[in-house]
C-alpha positions in Angstrom: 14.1 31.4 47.8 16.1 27.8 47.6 12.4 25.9 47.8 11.2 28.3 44.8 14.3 27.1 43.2 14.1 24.0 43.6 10.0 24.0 42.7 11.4 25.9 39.3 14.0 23.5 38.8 11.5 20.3 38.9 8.8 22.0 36.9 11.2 22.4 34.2 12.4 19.1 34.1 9.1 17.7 34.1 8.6 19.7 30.8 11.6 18.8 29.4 10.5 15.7 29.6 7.1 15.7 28.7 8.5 17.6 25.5 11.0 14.7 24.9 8.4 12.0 25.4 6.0 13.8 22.9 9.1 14.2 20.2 10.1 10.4 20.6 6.0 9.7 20.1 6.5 10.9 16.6 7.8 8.1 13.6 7.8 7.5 9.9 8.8 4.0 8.8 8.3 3.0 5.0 9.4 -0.5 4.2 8.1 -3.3 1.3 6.9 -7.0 1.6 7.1 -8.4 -1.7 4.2 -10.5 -1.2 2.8 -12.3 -4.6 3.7 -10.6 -7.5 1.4 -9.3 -10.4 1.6 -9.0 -13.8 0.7 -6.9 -16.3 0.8 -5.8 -20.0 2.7 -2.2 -19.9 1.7 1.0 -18.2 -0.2 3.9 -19.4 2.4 6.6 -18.3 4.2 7.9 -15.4 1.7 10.7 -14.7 -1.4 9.9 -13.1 -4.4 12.3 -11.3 -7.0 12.0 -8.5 -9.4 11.0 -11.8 -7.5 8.2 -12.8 -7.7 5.7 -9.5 -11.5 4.3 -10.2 -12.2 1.3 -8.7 -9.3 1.3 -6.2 -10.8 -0.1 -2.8 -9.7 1.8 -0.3 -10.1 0.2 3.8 -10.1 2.5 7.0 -9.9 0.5 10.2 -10.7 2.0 13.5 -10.0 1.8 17.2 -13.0 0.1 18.2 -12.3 -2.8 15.6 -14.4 -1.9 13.0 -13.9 -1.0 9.3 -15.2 0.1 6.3 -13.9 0.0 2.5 -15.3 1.9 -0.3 -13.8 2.2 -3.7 -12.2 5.5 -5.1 -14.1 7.5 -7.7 -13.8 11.1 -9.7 -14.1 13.9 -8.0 -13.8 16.4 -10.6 -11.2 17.2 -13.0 -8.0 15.5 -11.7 -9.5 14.4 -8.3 -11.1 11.8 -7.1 -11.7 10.7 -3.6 -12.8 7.5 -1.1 -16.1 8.1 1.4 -17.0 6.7 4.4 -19.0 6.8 6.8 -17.0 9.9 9.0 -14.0 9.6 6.6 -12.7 10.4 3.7 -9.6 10.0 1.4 -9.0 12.7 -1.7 -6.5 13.5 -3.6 -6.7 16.3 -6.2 -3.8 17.1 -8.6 -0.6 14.9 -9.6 0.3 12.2 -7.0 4.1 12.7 -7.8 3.3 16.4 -6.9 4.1 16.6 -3.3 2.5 20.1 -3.8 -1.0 18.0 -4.3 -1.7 15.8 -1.4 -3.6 13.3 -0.4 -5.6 14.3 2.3 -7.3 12.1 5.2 -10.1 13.3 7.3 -10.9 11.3 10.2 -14.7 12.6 11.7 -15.3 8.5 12.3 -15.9 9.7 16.6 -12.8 6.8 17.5 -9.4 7.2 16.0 -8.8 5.7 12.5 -5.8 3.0 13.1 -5.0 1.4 9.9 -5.6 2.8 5.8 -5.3 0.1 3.4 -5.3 1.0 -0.8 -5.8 -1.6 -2.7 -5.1 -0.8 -6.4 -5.7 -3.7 -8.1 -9.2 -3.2 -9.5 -8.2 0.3 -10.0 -5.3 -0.7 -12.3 -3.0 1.1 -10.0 0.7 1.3 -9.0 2.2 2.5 -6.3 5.5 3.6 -7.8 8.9 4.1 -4.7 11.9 6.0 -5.3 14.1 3.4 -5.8 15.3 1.1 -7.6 16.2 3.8 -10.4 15.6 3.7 -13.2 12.8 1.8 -12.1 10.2 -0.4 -14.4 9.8 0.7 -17.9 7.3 3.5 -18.6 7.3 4.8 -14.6 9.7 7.2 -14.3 10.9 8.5 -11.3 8.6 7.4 -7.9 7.9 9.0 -5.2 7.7 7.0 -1.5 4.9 7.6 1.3 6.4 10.8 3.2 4.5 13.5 5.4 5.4 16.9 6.8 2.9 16.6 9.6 3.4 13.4 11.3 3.1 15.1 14.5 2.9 13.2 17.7 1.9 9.8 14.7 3.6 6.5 15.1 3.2 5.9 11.3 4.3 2.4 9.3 3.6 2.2 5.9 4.1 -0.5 3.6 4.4 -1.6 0.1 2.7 -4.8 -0.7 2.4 -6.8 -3.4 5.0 -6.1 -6.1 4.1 -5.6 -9.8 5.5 -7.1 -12.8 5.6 -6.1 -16.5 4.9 -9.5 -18.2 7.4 -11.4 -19.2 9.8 -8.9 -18.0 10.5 -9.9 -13.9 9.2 -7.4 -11.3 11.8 -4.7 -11.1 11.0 -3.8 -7.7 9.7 -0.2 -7.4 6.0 -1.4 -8.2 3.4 -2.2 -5.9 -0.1 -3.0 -5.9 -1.0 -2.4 -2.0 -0.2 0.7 0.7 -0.8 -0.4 4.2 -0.2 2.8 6.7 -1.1 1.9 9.7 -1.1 4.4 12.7 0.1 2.5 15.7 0.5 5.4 18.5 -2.1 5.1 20.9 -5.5 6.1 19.8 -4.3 5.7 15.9 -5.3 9.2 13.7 -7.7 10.8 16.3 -11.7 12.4 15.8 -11.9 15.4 13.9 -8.2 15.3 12.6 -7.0 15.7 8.8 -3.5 14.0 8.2 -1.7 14.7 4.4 0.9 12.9 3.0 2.7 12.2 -0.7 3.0 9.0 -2.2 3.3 8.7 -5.9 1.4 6.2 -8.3 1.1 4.6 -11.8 -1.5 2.3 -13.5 -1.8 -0.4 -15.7 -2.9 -1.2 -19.0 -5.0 -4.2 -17.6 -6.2 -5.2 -14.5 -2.8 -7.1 -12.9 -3.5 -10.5 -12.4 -1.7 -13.1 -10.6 -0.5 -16.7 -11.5 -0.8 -19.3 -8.2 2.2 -21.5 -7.9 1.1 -25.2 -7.5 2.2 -26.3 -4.1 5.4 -29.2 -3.7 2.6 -32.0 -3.2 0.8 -31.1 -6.4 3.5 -31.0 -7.9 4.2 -34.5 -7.1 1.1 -35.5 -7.9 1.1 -33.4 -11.6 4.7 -35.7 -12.5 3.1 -38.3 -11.3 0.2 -38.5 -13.1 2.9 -37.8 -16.1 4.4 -40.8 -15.6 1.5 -42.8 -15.3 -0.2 -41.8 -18.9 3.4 -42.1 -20.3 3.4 -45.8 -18.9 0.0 -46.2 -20.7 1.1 -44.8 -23.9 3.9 -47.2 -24.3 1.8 -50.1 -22.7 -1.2 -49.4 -25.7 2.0 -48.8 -28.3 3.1 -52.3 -27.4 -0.3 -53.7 -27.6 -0.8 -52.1 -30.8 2.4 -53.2 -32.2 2.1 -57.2 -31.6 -1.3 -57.2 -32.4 
């Protein structure tokens, strides 16, 4: 009776356990990286569909290294969706609606690691909570949540921040969402995984302004100097002659 005990004892430690290891599996982390900013002439409004991401390039990497990107287009009144070859991304309804999903199928055969959306040639935002009140004409946001993480290790990030020009970038507007699924395996075969995140677009296609580097710099003011020296010099000429 004491070994039956003790057999009982070690079995349900050993499930406790496993139970534990299995809830400290499971993690949502949402953070930013501001990246290069963007900039662009106003928003359209702080409601937008599945319809109105066209053009957004969407990239699913996989455990065996690969990776595919396709861009988003209509599905249907208020949806639209991205498809793959074995996966898909949709998203049908309001995307500040947490009642209206999106919704990733993963039927790749290997598990699906890493989702990349790219909204810039979709003219789309990815709007977060906070700051509040956030840039003109978005409204409230919404950031990347789920309700079925399950056993996930899940990362997602906000990339790229967004700017209304001249105006400087508030910080609630992103161009990019990187989620990658970092438990072992990533999103597995034949799984679905939903989550919210909530998004905006633009009026025009954000664009971005490259910042000369210290050495051109240098070299721009120097070249300044050197017509101004040559002005001067033909001024002089000019003048005694």
């Amino acid at each position: 009776m004491h070994r039956l005990s003790k057999i009982v004892a070690v079995t349900l430690v050993t499930v406790v356990a496993l139970w534990a290891s299995n809830a400290q599996a499971s993690s949502l982390s949402v953070g930013a990286n501001a990246g290069t900013t963007f900039t662009t002439t106003g928003l359209t409004g702080f409601s937008t569909f599945g319809d109105d991401m066209i053009g957004m390039l969407v990239t699913a990497s996989f455990s065996d290294g690969s990776s595919q990107t396709v861009a988003w287009t209509a599905n249907g009144a208020g949806a639209g969706h991205a498809v793959g070859i074995g996966w898909s991304l949709s998203e049908s309804g309001d995307t500040f609606n947490s009642g209206d999903p999106w919704i990733l199928t993963n039927l790749h055969g290997v598990g699906l690691t890493g989702l990349l959306l790219d909204g810039v040639p979709g003219k789309t935002l990815f709007d977060r909570t906070n700051p509040s009140p956030g840039t003109n004409g978005s409204a409230s946001g919404l950031d990347f949540t789920s309700s079925n993480i399950d056993s996930l290790d899940i990362v997602a990030t906000y990339r790229d921040l967004l700017a209304i020009s001249p105006a400087a970038p508030v910080g609630d507007e992103y161009l990019r969402l990187d989620i990658r699924f970092n438990n072992a395996g990533g999103l597995g075969n034949d799984h679905t995984f939903a989550f919210s995140a909530d998004t905006d677009n633009a009026l025009i296609v954000p664009v971005t302004t490259a910042v000369p580097e210290p050495a051109s710099l240098v070299l721009l003011g120097s070249g300044l100097l050197v017509g101004v020296r040559r002005w001067r010099q033909r001024r002089g000429d000019q003048s005694a002659s």
